[in-house]
C-alpha positions as CSV (number, residue, x, y, z in Angstrom):
1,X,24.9,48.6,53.2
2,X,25.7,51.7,55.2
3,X,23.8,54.8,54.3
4,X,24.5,57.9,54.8
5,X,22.2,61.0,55.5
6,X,22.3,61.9,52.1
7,X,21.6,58.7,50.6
8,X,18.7,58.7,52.8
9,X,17.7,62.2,51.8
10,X,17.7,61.3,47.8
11,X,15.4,57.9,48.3
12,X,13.3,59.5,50.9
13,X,12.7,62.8,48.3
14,X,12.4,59.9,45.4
15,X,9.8,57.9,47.6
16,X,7.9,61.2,49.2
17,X,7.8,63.5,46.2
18,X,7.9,60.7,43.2
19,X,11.9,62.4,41.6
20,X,14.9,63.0,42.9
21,X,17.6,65.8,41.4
22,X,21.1,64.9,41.0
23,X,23.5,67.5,40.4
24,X,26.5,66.5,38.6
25,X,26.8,62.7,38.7
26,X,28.1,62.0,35.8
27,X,31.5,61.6,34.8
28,X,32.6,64.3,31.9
29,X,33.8,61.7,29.3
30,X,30.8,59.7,30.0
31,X,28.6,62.4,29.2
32,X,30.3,63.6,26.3
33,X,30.4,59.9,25.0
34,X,26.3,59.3,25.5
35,X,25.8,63.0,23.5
36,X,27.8,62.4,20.8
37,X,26.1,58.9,20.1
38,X,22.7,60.6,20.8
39,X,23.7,63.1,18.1
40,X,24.3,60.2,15.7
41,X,20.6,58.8,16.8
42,X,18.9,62.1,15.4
43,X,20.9,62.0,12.5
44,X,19.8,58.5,11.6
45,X,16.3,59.6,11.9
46,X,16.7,62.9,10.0
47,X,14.4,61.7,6.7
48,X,11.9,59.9,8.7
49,X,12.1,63.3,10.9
50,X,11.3,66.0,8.5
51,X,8.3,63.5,6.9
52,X,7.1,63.3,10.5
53,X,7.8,67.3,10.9
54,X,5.8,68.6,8.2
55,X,3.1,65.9,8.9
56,X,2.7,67.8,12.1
57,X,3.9,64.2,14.2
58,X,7.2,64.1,14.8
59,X,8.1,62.3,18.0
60,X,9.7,63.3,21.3
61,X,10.7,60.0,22.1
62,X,13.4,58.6,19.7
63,X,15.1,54.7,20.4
64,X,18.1,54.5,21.4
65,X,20.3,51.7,20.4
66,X,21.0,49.6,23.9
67,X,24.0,47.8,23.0
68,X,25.9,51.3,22.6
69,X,25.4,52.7,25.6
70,X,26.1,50.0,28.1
71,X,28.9,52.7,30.2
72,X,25.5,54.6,30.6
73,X,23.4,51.8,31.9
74,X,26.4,50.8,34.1
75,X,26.3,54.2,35.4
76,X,22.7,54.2,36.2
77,X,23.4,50.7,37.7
78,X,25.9,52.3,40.6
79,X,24.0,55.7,40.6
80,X,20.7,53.8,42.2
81,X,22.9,51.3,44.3
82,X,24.3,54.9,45.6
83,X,20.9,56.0,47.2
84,X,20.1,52.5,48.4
85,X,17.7,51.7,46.1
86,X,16.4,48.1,44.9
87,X,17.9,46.9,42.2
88,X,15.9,47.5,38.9
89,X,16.1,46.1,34.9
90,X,16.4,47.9,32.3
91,X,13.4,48.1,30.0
92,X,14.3,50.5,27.7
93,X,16.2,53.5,26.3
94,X,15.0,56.7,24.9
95,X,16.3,59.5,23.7
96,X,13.6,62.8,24.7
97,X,14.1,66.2,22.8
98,X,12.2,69.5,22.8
99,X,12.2,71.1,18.9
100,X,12.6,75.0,19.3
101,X,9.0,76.5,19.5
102,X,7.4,73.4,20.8
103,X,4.8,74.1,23.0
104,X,4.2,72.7,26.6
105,X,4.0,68.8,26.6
106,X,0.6,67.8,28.2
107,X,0.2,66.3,31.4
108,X,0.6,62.5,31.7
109,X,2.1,59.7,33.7
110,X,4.3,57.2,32.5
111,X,3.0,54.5,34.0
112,X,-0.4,54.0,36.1
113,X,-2.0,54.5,38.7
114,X,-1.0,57.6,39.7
115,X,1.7,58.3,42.0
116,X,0.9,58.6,46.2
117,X,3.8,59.4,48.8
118,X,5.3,55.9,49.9
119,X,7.7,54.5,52.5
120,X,8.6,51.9,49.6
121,X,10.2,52.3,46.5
122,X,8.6,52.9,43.6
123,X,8.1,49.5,41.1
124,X,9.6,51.3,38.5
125,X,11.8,54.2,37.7
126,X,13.3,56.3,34.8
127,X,16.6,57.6,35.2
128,X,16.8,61.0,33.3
129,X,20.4,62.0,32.0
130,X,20.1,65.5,31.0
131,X,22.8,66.1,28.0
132,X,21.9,69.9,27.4
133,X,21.1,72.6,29.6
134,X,17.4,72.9,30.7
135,X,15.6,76.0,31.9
136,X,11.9,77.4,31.8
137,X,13.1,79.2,28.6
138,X,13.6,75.8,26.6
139,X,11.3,73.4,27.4
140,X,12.0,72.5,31.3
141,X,10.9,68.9,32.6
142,X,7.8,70.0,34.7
143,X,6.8,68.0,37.7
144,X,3.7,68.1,40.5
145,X,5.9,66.7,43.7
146,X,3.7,64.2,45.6
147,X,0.8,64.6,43.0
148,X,-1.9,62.0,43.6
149,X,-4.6,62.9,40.8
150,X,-4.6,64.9,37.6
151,X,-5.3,64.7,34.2
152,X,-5.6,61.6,32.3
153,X,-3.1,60.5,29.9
154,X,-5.6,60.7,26.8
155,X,-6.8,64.5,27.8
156,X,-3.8,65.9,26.9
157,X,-4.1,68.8,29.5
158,X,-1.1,71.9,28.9
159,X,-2.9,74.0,31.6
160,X,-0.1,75.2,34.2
161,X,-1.2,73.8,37.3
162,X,-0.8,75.6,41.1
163,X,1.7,73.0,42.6
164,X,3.9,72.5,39.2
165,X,7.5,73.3,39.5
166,X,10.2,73.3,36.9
167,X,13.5,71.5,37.1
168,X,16.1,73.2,35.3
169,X,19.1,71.3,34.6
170,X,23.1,71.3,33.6
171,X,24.8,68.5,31.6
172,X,25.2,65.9,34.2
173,X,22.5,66.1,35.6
174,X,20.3,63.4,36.6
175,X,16.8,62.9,37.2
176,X,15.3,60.0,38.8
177,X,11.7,60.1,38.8
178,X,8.9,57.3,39.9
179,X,6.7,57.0,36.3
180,X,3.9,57.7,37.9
181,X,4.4,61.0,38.6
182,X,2.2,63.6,37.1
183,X,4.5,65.0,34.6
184,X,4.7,67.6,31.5
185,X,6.8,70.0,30.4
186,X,7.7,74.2,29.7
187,X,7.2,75.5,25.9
188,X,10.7,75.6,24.2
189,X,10.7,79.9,23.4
């Protein structure tokens, strides 16, 4: 495979800095196809939701039925054969929400040991398809580019830290991100 300077620039941000953002790949009908369905995921949950809501435990993490989103997982396919990038299996699919008032999310990784800047590519990724427009306002993904220590998973730490930096989003969106970044996110105002 040929690659071009920008498919160089995305693996080499995703192997350096532990994400990658990118703007507008996906297709319109494929986006509005994954939110509908994610809509019907909530609503399937919505009993279990409010027994977990006014237990103070609700989730932020919600399954999402595989078999219905294989266009996505296609897409996600191409979108890392794009930038060059090994090929990878699919381990699971979530659905990540931020409830109006929530807090900041604490500080974690998804996956240790914690990541260092490589010239290889990371074991593992997540592929973040952004479905609603993100900014520092609503709950922002927060990331520490290139982060080699922080806190630990079970300190659940919501302390803004120096080198953080928010990635506000647009529908389409897409962030790929090595799970061993350090990782949080903005309170939803």
């Amino acid at each position: 495979m040929t690659e071009t300077s920008t498919e160089v620039s995305a693996r080499e941000s995703l192997r350096l800095n532990g994400f990658v953002v990118l703007k507008s790949a996906v297709d319109p009908a494929i986006l509005a196809a994954t939110e509908v369905k994610a809509w019907g995921v909530l609503d399937s949950f919505d009993e279990k939701m409010k027994e977990l809501a006014a237990a103070g435990e609700l989730p932020y993490c919600l399954p999402m039925p595989v078999k219905d989103h294989t266009v996505l997982l296609d897409h996600a396919e191409e979108l890392l054969k794009s930038i060059g990038a090994q090929p990878y299996w699919l381990l699971n699919l979530m659905l990540i929400s931020k409830l109006p008032h929530e807090g900041r999310r604490f500080w974690h990784t998804d996956a240790p040991p914690l990541f260092a800047p490589s010239a290889e590519d990371a074991p593992e990724l997540l592929v973040l398809y952004f479905l609603q427009r993100t900014t520092a306002e609503n709950g922002a993904l927060l990331v520490v580019p290139g982060y080699a220590e922080g806190p630990q998973h079970s300190e659940r730490v919501t302390t803004p830290m120096k080198e953080e930096r928010a990635i506000e989003t647009e529908p389409g969106d897409v962030v790929l991100m090595d799970p061993r970044l350090l990782h949080g996110s903005l309170a939803n105002t």
